[in-house]
N, C-alpha and C positions, 0 to 999 in steps of 0.2 A: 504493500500500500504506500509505502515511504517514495520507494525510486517511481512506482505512478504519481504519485502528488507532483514529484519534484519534475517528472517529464511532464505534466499537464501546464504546471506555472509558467516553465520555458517556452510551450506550444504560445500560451496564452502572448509573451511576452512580443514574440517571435509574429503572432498573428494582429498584436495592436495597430492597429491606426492613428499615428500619427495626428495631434491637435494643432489647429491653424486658427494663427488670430489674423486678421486685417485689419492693421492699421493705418484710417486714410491722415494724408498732416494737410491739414485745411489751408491753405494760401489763397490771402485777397489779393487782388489782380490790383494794379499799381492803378493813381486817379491816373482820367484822358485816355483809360486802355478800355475792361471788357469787365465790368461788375454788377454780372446778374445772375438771372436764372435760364436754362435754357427745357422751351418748354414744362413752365413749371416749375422745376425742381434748381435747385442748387447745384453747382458742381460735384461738391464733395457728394450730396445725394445720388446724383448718377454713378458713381464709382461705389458708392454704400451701393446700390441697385445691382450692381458686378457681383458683388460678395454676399448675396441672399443663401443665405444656408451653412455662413461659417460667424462664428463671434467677431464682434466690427466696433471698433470706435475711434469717433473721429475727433482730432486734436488739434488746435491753432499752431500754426505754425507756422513762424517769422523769416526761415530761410538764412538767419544770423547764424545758428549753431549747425553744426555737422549733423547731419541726418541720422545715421547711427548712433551717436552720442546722443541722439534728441532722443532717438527711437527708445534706446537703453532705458528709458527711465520707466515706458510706459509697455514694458515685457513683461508677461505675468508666468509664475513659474508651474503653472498647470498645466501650459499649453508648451508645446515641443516646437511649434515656428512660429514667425510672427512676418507678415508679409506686410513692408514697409511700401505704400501706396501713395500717391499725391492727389490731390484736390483736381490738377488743371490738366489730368487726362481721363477728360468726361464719355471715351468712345471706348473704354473696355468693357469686354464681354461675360460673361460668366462660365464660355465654354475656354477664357484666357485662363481665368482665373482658377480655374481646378486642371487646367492643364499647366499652369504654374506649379500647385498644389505636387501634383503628382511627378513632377519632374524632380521637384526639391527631394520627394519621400525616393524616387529611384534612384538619385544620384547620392543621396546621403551627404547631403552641402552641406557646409557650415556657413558660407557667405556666399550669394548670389545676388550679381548685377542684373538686374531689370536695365529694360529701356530705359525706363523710368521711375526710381526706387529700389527695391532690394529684397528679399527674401533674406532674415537672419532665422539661422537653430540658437536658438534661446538659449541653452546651456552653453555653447561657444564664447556666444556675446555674453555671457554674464561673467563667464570668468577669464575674460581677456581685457587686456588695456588697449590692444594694438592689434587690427584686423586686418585681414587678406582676405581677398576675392577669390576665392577658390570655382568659380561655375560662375558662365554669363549666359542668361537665357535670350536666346535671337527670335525664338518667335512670334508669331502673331507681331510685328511692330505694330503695324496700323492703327491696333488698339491702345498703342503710348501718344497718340497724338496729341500734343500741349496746345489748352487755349490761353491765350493769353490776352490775344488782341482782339478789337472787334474784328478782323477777318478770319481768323481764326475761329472765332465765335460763331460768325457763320457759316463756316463751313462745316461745323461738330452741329449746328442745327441741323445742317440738311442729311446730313449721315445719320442723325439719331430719330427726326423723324420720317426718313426713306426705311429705317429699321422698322419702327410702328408701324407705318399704312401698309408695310409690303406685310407684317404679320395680320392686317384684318384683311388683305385680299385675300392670302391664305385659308383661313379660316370662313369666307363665302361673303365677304363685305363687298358692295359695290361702288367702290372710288370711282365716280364719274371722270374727275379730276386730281389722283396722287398729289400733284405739286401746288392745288392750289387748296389742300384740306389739311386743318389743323387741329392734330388728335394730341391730347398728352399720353403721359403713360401709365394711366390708370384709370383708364376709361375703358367699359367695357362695354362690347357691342357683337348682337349676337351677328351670325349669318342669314343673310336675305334684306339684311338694311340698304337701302341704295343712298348714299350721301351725296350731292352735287356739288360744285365749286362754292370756293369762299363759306365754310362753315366752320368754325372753331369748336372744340368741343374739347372743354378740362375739368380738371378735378377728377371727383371722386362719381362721375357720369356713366347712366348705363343706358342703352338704350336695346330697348327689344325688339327681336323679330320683326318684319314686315311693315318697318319704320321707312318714311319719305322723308330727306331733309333736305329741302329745295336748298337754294341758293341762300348766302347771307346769312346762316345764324349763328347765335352765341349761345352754346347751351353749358353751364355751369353746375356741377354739382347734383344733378337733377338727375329723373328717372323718366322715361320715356318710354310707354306703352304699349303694347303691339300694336299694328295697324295705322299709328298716328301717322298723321303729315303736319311737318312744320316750314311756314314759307317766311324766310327772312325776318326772323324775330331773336328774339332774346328770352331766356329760359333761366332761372336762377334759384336755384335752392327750392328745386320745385317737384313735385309728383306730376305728371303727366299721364293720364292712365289711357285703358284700350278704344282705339278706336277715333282719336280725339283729331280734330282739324282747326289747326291755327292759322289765319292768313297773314298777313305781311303786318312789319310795323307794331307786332305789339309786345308789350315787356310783362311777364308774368315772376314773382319773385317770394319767395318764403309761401306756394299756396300750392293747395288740392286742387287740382280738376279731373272730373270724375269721366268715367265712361261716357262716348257716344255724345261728346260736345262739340260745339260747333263755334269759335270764335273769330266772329270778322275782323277787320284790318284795325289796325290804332287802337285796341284793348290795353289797356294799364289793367293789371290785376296783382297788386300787394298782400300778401298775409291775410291771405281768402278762402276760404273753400268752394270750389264752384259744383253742385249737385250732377250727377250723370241726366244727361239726356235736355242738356241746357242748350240755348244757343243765345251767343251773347250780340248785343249790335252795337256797330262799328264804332270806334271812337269812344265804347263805355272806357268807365273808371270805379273798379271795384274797390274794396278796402279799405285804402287810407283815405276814404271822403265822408260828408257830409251829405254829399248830393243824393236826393231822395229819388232819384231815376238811375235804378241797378244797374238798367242796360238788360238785364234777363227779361226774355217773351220765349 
């Protein structure tokens, strides 16, 4: 029983997987350069967005002190690597990132150059003053692309949302227009929707099944109905349920509207509930008024 125990602990030892922290070092973009967000999110977010499914935290950092030095302080001794990441390469993947992963666990690194950052093995770097680079990993570059500047900026827009649209063509969405539809990255949208040009759609946005989204809209945060059609409106923190017809021109915000509604052009509808089976006329103003003419017949 003793030499099974003692061969099972080695099996065990021999079979562990390796723990991976990522760590991004948050860098603002110099004034007169590129300081925002791209679709949505924050830089450092898009590169947290990379590292989904491994421990992640993200840290300021001035670019004054040596990166491994910086890194060193913020290595936790439970985890076996720590994959040293930057803020301003917002176009890596997740299939980089466990392909990093797994190059580190093959090659048995103690210090690996990134493109851009580093992979350290934590017990190396804990008990050394003085590091060598032993493993440079060459692939994937593409995915170390630095933003820094507004052209730059733009061009890590149009990679990261030519990634989105092409994953909802995939999935059966109809881009009337790919390069003129603005989707974030947490907007979900089933198959059979057809979208047309100039329509924005962010946050935390679903929209269902056999949904029409003409031209022009802004839909925000909101939930969108099967069946509906939306023409050139604006949608905000809103329920949208089945079957509903919005015409052009009008801003619905913080409100229900229920099945099998019908709203004409210039509707203002604020922190409303609109009943199923409504139909609203043109140029009302629900909610935030006084005026004793609903607009519902």
């Amino acid at each position: 029983m003793l030499v099974q125990t003692k061969l099972n602990i080695k099996m065990n030892e021999k079979n562990k997987e390796p723990k991976f922290k990522c760590l991004i070092l948050d860098i603002k973009s110099p004034k007169n350069s590129f300081n925002g967000k791209i679709l949505g999110l924050e830089l450092s977010e898009w590169v947290k967005f990379a590292c989904d499914g491994y421990k992640v935290q993200i840290v300021e950092y001035d670019k004054k002190t040596n990166i491994i030095d910086f890194a060193k302080n913020y290595i936790e001794k439970d985890d076996d690597y720590t994959l040293v990441l930057l803020s301003i390469t917002p176009l890596l993947q997740k299939h980089t990132i466990k392909d990093i992963c797994e190059y580190a666990t093959f090659k048995n690194i103690n210090l690996c150059k990134l493109q851009c950052g580093y992979v350290l093995k934590n017990e190396y770097i804990l008990n050394s003053d003085t590091y060598n680079v032993d493993s440079i990993y060459t692939q994937n570059i593409e995915d170390f692309y630095v933003v820094e500047s507004k052209a730059q900026f733009n061009f890590a827009y149009k990679i990261l949302q030519s990634r989105i649209n092409d994953f909802h063509l995939k999935n059966g969405v109809d881009l009337v227009s790919p390069d003129m539809t603005y989707i974030e990255p947490f907007v979900d949208i089933e198959s059979g929707v057809k979208i047309f040009p100039n329509n924005s759609i962010k946050g935390k946005s679903t929209i269902k099944k056999d949904v029409i989204l003409k031209e022009n809209n802004v839909i925000e945060d909101s939930k969108i109905g099967v069946g509906s059609c939306i023409s050139a409106s604006e949608i905000q923190s809103s329920v949208i349920s089945t079957n509903v017809y919005i015409a052009s021109f009008c801003s619905i915000k913080n409100s229900l509207v229920g099945s099998d509604v019908t709203i004409e052009n210039g509707v203002s509808i604020n922190n409303y509930n609109v009943a199923q089976n409504q139909k609203i006329k043109a140029n009302s103003v629900l909610g935030e008024t006084n005026d004793s003419n609903s607009g519902i017949r």
